[in-house]
C-alpha positions in Angstrom: -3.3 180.5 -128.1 -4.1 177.6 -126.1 -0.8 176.0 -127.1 1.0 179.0 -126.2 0.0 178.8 -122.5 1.1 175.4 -122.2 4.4 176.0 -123.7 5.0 179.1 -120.9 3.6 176.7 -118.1 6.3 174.2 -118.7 9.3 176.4 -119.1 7.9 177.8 -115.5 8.0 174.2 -114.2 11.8 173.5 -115.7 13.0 176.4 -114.0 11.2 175.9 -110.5 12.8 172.0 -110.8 16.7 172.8 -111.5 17.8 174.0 -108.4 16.1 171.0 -106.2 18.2 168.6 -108.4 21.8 170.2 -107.8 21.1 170.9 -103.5 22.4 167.4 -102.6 25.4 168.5 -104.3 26.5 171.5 -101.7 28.7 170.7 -98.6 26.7 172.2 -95.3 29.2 172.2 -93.0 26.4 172.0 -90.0 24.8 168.6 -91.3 28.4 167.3 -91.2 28.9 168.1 -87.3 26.2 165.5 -85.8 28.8 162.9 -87.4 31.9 163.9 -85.7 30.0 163.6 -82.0 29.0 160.2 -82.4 32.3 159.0 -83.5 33.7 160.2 -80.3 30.7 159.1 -78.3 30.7 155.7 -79.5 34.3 155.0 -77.8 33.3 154.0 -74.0 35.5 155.2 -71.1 36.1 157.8 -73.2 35.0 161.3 -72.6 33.1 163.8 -74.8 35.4 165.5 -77.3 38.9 164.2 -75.8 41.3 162.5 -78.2 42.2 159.3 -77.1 45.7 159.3 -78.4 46.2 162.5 -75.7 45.0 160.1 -73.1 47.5 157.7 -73.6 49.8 160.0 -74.0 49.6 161.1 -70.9 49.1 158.0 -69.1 52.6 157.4 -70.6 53.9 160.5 -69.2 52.7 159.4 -65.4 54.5 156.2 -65.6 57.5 157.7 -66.8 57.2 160.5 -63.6 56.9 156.8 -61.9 59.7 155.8 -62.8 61.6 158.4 -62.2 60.8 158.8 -58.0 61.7 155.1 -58.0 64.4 155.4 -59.4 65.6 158.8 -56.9 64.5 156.1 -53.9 67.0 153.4 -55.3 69.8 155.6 -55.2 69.9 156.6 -51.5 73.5 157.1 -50.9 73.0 155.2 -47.4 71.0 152.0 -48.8 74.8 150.6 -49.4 76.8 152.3 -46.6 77.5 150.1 -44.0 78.3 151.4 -40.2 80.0 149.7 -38.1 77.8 149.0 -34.5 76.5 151.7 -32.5 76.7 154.6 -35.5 73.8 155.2 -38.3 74.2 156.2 -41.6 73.2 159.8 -42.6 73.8 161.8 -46.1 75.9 165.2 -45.5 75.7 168.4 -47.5 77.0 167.1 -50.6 74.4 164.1 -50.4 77.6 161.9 -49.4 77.2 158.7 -46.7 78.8 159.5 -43.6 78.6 157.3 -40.2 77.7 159.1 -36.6 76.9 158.1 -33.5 73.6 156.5 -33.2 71.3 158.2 -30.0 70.9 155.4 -27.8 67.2 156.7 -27.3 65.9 156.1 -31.0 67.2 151.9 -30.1 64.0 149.6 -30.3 62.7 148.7 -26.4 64.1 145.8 -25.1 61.6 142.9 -25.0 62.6 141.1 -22.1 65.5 140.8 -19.5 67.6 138.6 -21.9 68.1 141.4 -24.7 70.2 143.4 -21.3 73.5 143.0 -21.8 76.6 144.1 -19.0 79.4 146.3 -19.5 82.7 146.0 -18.5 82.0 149.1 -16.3 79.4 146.7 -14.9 76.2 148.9 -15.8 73.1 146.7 -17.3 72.7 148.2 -20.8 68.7 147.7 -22.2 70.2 146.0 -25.4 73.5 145.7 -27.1 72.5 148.8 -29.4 72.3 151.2 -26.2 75.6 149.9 -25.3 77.2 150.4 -28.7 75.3 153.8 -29.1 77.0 154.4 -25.4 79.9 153.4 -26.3 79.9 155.1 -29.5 79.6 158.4 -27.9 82.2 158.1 -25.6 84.9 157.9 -28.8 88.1 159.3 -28.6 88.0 159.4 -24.9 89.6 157.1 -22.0 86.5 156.0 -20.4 85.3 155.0 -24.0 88.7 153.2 -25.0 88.0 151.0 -21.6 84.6 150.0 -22.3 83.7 146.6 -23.7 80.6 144.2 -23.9 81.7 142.7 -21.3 78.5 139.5 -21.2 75.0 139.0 -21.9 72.5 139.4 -19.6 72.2 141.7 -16.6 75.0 142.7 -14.2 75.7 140.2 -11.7 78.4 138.6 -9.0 80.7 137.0 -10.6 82.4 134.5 -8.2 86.1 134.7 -8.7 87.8 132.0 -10.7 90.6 130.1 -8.5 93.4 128.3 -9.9 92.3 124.7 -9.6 89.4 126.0 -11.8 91.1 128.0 -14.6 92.9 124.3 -15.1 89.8 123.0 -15.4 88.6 124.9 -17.9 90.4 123.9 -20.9 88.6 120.4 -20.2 85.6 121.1 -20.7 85.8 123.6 -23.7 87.4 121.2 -25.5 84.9 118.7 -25.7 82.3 121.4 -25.7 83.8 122.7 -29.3 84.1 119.4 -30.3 80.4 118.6 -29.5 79.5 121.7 -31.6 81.2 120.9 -35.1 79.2 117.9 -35.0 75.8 119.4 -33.7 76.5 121.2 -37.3 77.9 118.4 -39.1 74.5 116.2 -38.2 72.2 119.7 -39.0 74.0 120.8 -42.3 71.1 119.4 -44.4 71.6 122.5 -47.0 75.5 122.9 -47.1 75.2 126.6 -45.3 77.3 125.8 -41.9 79.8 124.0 -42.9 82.1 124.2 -45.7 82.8 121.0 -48.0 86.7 120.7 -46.9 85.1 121.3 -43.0 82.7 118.4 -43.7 85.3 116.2 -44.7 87.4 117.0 -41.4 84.6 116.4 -39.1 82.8 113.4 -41.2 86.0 111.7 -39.5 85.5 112.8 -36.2 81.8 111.8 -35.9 82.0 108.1 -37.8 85.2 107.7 -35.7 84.1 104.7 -32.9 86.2 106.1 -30.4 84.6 109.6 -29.9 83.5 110.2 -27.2 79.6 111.4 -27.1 78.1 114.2 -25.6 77.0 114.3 -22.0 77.9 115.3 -18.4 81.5 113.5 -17.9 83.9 113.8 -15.3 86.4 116.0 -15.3 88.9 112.7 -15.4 87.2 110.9 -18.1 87.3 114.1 -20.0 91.1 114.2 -19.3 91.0 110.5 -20.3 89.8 111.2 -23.3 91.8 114.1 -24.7 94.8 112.0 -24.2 94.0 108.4 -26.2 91.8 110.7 -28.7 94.3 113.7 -29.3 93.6 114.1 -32.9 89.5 114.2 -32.4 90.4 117.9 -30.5 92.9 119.7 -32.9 90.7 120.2 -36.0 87.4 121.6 -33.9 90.1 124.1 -31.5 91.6 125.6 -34.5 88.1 125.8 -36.5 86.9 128.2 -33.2 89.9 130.6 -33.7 88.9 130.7 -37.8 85.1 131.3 -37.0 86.3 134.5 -33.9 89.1 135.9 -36.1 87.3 138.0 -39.0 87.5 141.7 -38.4 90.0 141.4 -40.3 91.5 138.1 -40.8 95.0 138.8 -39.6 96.0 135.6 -37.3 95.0 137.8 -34.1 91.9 137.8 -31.9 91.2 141.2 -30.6 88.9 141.7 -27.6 85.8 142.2 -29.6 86.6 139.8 -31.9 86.2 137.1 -28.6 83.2 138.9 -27.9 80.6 136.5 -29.7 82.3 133.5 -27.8 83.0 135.3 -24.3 80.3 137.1 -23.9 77.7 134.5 -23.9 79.8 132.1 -21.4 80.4 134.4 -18.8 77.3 133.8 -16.6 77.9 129.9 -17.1 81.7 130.0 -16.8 83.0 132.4 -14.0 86.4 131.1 -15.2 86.3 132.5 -18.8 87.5 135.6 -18.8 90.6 134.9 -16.6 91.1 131.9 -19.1 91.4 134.4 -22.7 93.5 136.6 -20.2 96.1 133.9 -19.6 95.9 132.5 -23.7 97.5 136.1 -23.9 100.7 135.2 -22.8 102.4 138.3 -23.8 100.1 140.6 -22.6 99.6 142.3 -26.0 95.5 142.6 -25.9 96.3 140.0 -28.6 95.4 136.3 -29.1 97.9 134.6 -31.7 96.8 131.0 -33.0 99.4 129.7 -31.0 98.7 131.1 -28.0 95.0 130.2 -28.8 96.6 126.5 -29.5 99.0 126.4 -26.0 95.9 127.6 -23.8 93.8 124.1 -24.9 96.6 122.2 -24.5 97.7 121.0 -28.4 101.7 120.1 -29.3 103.2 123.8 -30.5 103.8 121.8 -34.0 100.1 121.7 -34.6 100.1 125.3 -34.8 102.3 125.0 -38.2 101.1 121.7 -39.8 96.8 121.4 -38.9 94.6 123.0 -41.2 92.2 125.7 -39.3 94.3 128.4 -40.2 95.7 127.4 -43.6 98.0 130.6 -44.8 96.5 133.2 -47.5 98.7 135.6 -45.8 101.9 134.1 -43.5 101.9 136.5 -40.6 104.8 136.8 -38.3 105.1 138.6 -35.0 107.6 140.5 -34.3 109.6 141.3 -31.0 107.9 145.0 -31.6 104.4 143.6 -31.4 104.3 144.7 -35.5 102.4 142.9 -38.0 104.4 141.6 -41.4 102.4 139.7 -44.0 104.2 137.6 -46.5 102.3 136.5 -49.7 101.1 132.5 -49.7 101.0 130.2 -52.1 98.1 128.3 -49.5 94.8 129.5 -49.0 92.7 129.8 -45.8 89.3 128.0 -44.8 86.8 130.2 -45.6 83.7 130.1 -42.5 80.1 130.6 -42.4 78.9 133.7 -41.1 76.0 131.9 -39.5 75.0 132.1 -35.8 74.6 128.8 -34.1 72.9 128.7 -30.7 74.4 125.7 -28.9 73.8 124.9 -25.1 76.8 125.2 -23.2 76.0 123.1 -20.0 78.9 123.3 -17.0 80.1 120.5 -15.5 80.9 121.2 -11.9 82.6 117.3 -11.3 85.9 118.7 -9.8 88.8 116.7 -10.8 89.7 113.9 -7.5 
């Protein structure tokens, strides 16, 4: 009997033991979720429950939208467009450049007196963009067609040139130019003002023992000089007309083309604009080279055989005033663009 009862007790014990053995063997889906959280937890900068991979992918998609206004900022139809002075560049309908008037009231303020410039309908203009946006506005109309930058600098007298003057010009311009080509020839340290072929013409004139050096001559030594010393003067007179005529390069120098030479000279030389009148000997509102040549003086075969204005194009003018280009085998000089600001001091010696 007593073996009976221990036989039952351990069945009893078997059966309350079996199902303790097989529990670690059943997935709880709840014990598993403490797991997941610190996985994401552990990555710092990250936040709670985010996938990283959607945070880069969206870091991608910002750059891209980047990108994108960049590239719409790049392709302003006006960064390209270039207006000529006094007009602005503005997009029409179709998103298509187009050049107008510029309003002479949106021009930066003048900083001082020697930003005015004067017209030729002798007004004092703030700057030379309200003249050009003037001027601009006044297109296609007679008053318009008649006004030109006329100098720098505010509105003034202007003595009148007489005739023993206007002779005396030439002089003095000469030897001016010449002083100027080697002011750049002594300062073009980096190769940017003068061209290698223009070096070479002007190394002669400044190791040449004969040239005459800059200063305040007479009016008789400057005579003097151009006569024993022709060949010093020819190169740096025809070099002038080159730099002036660019808009376009036709042979011709129109009246704004002189503008970056006269305009300047005016208030020093009250003889300069009756002198580019009478280089105009055919009363065209054109300056040929060899009218240019004959008004400082140089032999009409220099015209043909010096080397300012070598041929790309031969031009002829006609008795019609028309323009005929004839393809070249020669090429021309080609000139720096560069602004050089050179003193132009007036000699008032008069001639004995």
């Amino acid at each position: 009997m007593r073996v009976w009862i221990v036989f039952l007790l351990c069945l009893a014990g078997k059966a309350l033991a079996a199902p303790a053995e097989e529990e670690p063997v059943v997935e709880d889906p709840a014990a598993e979720e403490p797991v997941m959280e610190e996985a994401v937890v552990i990555e710092e900068g990250d936040e709670v429950g985010v996938n990283p991979v959607q945070v880069e992918t969206g870091e991608e998609e910002a750059f891209d939208e980047a990108i994108d206004v960049e590239e719409v900022i790049t392709e302003n139809p006006c960064l390209n467009h270039h207006c000529k002075k006094g007009k602005v560049c503005e997009v029409d309908d179709t998103n298509a450049p187009m050049c107008v008037c510029q309003d002479p009231t949106t021009c930066p303020a003048a900083v001082g007196e020697f930003e005015h410039v004067c017209g030729t309908d002798n007004k004092t203009y703030d700057s030379s963009c309200h003249f050009f946006a003037t001027k601009c506005a006044l297109e296609g109309t007679k008053k318009g067609h008649k006004l030109h930058l006329d100098y720098i600098g505010p509105c003034k007298y202007i003595a009148p040139c007489q005739e023993n003057e206007l002779k005396e010009f030439p002089l003095r311009m000469r030897d001016w130019l010449k002083n100027v080509l080697v002011t750049l020839y002594e300062r073009d340290e980096d190769n940017n003002l003068l061209t290698e072929k223009q070096k070479l013409r002007v190394k002669k004139i400044y190791e040449n023992e004969k040239r005459l050096q800059a200063g305040d001559h007479s009016l008789d030594l400057l005579a003097l000089d151009f006569e024993k010393n022709y060949n010093m003067y020819i190169f740096p007179v025809h070099w002038q007309f080159g730099q002036l005529d660019q808009h376009p390069v036709d042979g011709y120098l129109t009246h704004t083309e002189l503008a970056p030479l006269r305009a300047p000279l005016i208030p020093m030389e009250h003889c300069t604009t009756n002198f580019f009148e009478m280089c105009d000997a055919d009363s065209d509102k054109y300056i040929a080279l060899e009218e240019w040549a004959q008004c400082f003086g140089l032999k009409e075969r220099e015209c043909s055989e010096d080397l300012c204005y070598l041929q790309q194009n031969t031009l002829f003018h006609l008795n019609n005033n028309q323009k005929l280009y004839k393809a070249g085998n020669s090429h021309r000089y080609s000139y720096s663009n560069c602004t050089v600001r050179v003193t132009y001091v007036k000699n008032n010696n008069k001639k004995r």
